[in-house]
Structures are given as C-alpha cells and as structure tokens.
C-alpha positions in Angstrom: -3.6 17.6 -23.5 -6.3 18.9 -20.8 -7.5 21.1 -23.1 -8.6 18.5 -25.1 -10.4 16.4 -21.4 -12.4 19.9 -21.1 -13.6 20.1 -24.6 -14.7 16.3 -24.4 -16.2 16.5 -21.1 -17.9 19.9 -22.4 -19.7 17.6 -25.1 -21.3 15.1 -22.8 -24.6 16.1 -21.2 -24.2 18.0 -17.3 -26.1 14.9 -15.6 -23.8 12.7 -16.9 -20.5 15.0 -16.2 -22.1 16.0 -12.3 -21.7 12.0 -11.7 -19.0 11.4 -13.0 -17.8 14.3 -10.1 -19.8 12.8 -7.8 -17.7 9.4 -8.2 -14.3 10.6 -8.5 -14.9 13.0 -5.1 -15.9 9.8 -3.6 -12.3 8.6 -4.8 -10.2 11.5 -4.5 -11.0 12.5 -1.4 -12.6 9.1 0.5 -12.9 10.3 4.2 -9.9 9.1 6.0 -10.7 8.2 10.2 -9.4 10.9 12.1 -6.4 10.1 14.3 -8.8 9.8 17.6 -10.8 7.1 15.9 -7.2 5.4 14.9 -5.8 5.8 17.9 -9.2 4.4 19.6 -9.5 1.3 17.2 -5.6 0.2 17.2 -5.7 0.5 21.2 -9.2 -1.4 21.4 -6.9 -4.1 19.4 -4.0 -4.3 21.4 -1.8 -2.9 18.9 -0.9 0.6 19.9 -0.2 2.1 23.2 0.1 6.1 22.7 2.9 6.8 25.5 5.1 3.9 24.2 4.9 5.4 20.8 5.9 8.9 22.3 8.8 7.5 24.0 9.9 5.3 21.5 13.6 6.4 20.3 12.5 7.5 16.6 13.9 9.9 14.1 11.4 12.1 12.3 11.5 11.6 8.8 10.7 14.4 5.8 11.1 13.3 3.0 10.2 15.8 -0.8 7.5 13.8 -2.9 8.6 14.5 -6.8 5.0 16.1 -6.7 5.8 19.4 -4.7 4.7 18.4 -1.1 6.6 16.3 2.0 6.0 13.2 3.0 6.1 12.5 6.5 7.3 9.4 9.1 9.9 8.1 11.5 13.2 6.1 11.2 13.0 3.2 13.9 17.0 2.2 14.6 17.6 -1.5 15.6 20.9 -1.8 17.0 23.5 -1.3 14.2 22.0 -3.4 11.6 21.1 -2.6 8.4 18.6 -4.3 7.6 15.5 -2.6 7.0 11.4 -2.3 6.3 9.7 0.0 5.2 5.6 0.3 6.3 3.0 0.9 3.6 -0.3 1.7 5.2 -3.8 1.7 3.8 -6.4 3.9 2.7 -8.0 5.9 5.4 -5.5 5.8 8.0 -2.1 6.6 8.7 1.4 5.3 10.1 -0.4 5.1 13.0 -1.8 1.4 11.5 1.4 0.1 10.6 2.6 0.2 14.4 2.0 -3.3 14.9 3.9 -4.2 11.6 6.6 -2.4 13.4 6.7 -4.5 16.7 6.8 -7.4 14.4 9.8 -6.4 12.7 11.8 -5.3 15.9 11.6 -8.4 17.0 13.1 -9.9 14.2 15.9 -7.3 14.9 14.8 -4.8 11.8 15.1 -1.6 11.5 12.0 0.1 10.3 10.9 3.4 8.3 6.8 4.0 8.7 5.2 7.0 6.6 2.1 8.5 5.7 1.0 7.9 2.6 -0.3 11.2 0.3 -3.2 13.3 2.0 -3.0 10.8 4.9 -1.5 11.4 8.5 1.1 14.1 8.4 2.4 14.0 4.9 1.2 16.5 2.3 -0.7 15.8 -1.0 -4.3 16.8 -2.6 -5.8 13.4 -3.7 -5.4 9.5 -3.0 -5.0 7.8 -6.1 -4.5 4.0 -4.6 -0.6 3.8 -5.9 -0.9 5.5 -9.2 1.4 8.3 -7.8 2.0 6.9 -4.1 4.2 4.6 -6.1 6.6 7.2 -7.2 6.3 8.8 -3.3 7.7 5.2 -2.5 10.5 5.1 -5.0 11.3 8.6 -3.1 11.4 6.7 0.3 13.7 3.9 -0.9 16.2 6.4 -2.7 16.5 8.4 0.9 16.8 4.8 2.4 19.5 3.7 0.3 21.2 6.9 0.2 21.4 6.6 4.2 22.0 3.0 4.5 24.1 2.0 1.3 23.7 -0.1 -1.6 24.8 -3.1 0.8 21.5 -2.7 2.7 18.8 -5.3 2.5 15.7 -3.2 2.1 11.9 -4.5 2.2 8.4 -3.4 1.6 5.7 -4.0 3.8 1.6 -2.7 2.4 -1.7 -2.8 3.7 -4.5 -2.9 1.1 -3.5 0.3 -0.8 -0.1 0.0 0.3 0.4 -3.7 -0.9 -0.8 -2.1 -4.3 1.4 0.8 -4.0 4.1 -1.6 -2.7 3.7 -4.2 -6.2 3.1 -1.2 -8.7 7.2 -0.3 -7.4 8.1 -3.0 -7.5 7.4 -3.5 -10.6 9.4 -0.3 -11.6 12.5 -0.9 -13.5 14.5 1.3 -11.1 12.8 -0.7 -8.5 15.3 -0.8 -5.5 14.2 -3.0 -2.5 15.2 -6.8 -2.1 11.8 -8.2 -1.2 8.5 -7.3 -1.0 5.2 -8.6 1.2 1.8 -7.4 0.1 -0.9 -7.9 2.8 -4.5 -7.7 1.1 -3.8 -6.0 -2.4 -6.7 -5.7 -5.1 -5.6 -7.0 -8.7 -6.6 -4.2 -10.8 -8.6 -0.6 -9.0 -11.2 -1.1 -12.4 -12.3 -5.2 -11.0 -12.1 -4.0 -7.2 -14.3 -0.6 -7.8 -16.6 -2.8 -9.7 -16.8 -5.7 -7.0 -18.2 -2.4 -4.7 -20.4 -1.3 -6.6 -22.3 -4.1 -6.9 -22.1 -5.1 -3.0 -22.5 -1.8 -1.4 -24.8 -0.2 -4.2 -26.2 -2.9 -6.2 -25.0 -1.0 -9.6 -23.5 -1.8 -12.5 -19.9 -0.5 -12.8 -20.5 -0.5 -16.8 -21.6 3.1 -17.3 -20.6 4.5 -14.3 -16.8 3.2 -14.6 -16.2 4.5 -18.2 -17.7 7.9 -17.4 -16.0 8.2 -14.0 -12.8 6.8 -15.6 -13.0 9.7 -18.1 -13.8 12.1 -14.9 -10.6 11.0 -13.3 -8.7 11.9 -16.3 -9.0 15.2 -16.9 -9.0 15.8 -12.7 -6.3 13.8 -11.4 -4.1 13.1 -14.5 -4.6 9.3 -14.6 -6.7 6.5 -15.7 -8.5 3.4 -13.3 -7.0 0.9 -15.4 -3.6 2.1 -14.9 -4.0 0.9 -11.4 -3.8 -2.7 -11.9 -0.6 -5.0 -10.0 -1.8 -7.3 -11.8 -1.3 -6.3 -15.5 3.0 -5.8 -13.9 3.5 -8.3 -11.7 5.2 -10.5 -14.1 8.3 -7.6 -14.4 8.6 -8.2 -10.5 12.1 -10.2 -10.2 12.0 -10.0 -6.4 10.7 -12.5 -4.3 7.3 -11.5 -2.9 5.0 -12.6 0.0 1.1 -12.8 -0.8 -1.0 -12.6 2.1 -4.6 -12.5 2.3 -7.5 -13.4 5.0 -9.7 -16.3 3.7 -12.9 -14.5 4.6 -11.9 -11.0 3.5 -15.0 -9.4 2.0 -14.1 -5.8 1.0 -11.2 -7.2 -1.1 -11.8 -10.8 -1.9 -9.2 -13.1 -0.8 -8.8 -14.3 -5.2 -7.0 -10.9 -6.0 -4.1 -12.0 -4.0 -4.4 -15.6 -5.8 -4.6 -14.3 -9.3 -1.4 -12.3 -8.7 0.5 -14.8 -6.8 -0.5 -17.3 -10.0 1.0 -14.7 -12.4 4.3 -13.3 -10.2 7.0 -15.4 -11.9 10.2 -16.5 -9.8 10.2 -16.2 -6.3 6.8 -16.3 -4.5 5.2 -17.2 -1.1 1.3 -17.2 -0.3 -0.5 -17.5 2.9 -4.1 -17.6 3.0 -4.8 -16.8 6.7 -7.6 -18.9 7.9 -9.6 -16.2 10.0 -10.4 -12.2 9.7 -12.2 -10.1 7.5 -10.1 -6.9 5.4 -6.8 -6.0 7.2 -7.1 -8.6 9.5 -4.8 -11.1 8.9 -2.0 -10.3 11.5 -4.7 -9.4 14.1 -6.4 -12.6 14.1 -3.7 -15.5 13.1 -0.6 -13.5 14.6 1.6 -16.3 15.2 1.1 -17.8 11.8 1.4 -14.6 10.2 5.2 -14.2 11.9 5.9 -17.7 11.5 4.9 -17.3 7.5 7.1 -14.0 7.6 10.2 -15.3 9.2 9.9 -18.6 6.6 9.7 -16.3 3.8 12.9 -14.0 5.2 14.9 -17.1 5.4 14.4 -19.1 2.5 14.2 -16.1 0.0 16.1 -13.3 1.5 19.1 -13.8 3.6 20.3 -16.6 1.5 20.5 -14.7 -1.6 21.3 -11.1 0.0 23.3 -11.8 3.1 24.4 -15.4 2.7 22.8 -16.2 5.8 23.9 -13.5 8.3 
C-alpha cells in the first residue's frame, strides 16, 4: 500500500511535493515548550509548585503503547477509593499541564492517573498525530487502569485541546471502557480547525494546501486529516460527556464544542465559561468550572455507576 503513496507522490511536481513536507513537519513535529517554559508558565499561574510535585506520594507509571514505545506518567492514590481520572493533556506540553486538573480531582476525593501523551514529556513516540493514534495509547491506559482497579471501578477521562479530541475519538471506540468523559476545548474535525488557522495566522486558503498536505500525511504518518474528526463519532458515544469551552477562545472557536455537544446523543452537559482565551477555562472561572464538574459527577455518574456512594 506505500508503494503505491510513493509512486503517486513521484507523479506530482517537486514544488508541490516539498510543501506538502513543509506542512506535515509543521504537524508532525509542532515544537512542544520545553519543560523550563512549562514549569515557568504553570507556576506564573498558580497552578504548579515543583517541590510539592516532587514530594507528592505518586507511583511512576510505564505503560507499552501498541506502537512499540512506553508511555510514561504517575498513579495519584486517594485513600482507598476507587474511583478514578485519568488526565489528557494538550499539544505542546506535557503532564506537567494537567497538574491543576489533578488538585481538582483530589479534592473531590479521586484518584488520578496523569501521562504524557506520544513525543510529549517523558513518553516515547515519533510524531503527534492529534488522537489518530493517541487514541489507541489511551485505550492502553484504561486497559492497565482496569486491570489494576477492576471492572467495578468508575473510570473517567479528562482532555485538554488535543486530549479532549483524543479523549472523544475513545470514547467513541466500541471497546471504549471508561464511564464518563469531560472534553475541555476539543476541535470538531482536525480538516475545519487546520483550515480555521490557516486563514487567521496565514491568510491562506486551506483548499490546495489541505488536499496536497493531506496526501503528504498519508504516505508519512499512515493516516488521513479527515480521519481526525470527534465529530463525524460522537453520535456512537453512549457515555455521558461534559463539553466545556471558553466563550472567547480564539485558537479553537468556542462552536466546535457546540456542534459536538448538539450531535452527542444521550447524556450530555455543556458549559460555556464566560472568560479566557484557549485552555483557559479552569484558570479564569475556577469555581464555576468545579461547580459545573461536581453537577455533572452527580447527576450523570454516581447515580448510574455507584448508586450514589
């Protein structure tokens, strides 16, 4: 089947084939922050301190991806409960930006599992691929969860941006295995958000580009943009799922989380959080954004998975 990308790509003129390389590397291998700038920027917010982290009690996590590498985190224990969340971060950054998820879960009295993504943090991997194959790293992660915990176990996803995609493209699996699922920020489909920035940070078209990149992609990295879309499986999610999105996000506008709450059948919650930009939500409406969590926990989770324990 490559051999057939290569003779294709071998057809279409070099300018033509040298962008389409130029775009994917852009993709592939977007520069991640380094983990002084992290560090920096969640401390700057209040929502890391690097000595508590270290002394936090935390198991080290390794975890074999399906794709040959490890994947890389930390088991957070909460008493002797079993309830527990697992942290999908976004692109560019690593576990280290799902720390203040974390706090907000130990409150609730959660365990919580937090992992770098693919080529991110600690965890192995060549190329970021925005949940195409983090996805399957994920089902990995629950199937070690639930082999730990038990079937019993009332397991939820947290994501970021990417994560929130990766989180709904599992949970859209058929051998999907969590009982809830709260996506912070997703895009709709990688194809409509790829073309949103190209047209705000580049003022292009994403009609030639996209198709030509999209063919690119193919024969590189095994997959196709448009096989990134929630929004095209959302409808084969049966578990109920949170939606949450800033009002004034600008890098990923606040309507991708609107068009895929509109089409998640069953069990939903949205909260449009009235200040922020990308990310942002929990940072600048924090209260709201627990009260909306623990609403959502309570009228869609413990009732139907642990009859109100």
């Amino acid at each position: 089947m490559k051999e057939k990308w290569i003779v294709a790509l071998a057809l279409l003129p070099f300018p033509f084939v040298a962008i389409g390389i130029f775009f994917t590397n852009k993709l592939m291998y977007i520069r991640k922050l380094t983990d002084e700038e992290l560090v920096k920027r969640e401390t700057d917010e209040g929502h890391y301190q690097h000595h508590e982290f270290n002394q936090l009690k935390k198991e080290k996590v390794c975890i074999p991806s399906s794709f040959g590498y490890d994947l890389h985190g930390y088991f957070v224990p909460f008493l002797h409960t079993k309830r527990t969340i697992v942290l999908c971060h976004g692109v560019t950054v690593s576990l280290i930006n799902s720390v203040k998820y974390m706090t907000l879960f130990q409150k609730l009295g959660w365990n919580v599992l937090l992992y770098d993504h693919r080529r991110h943090g600690m965890s192995g991997g060549k190329t970021t691929s925005y949940g195409y194959y983090e996805k399957e790293d994920l089902a990995q992660v629950i199937e070690w969860l639930r082999k730990r915990l038990g079937s019993d176990a009332t397991i939820g996803i947290h994501g970021e941006s990417m994560g929130a995609v990766t989180t709904l493209l599992y949970a859209a699996k058929p051998e999907a295995n969590a009982n809830f699922y709260i996506a912070d920020c997703p895009f709709a489909s990688l194809e409509e958000q790829l073309i949103y920035r190209l047209k705000m940070d580049f003022r292009l078209s994403g009609n030639w580009i996209l198709p030509l990149s999209d063919y690119v992609l193919k024969w590189r990295d095994g997959y196709r943009i448009r096989q990134v879309a929630p929004l095209d499986v959302i409808d084969q999610v049966k578990e109920p799922v949170l939606f949450i999105h800033s009002r004034h996000d600008d890098y990923i506008p606040c309507e991708q989380s609107q068009k895929l709450y509109a089409h998640k059948k069953g069990d939903k919650q949205l909260f449009i959080a009235p200040h922020g930009a990308h990310a942002m939500s929990y940072s600048e409406n924090k209260e709201a954004y627990e009260q909306e969590v623990q609403t959502f926990l309570k009228k869609f989770v413990f009732n139907k998975n642990e009859r109100g324990v």
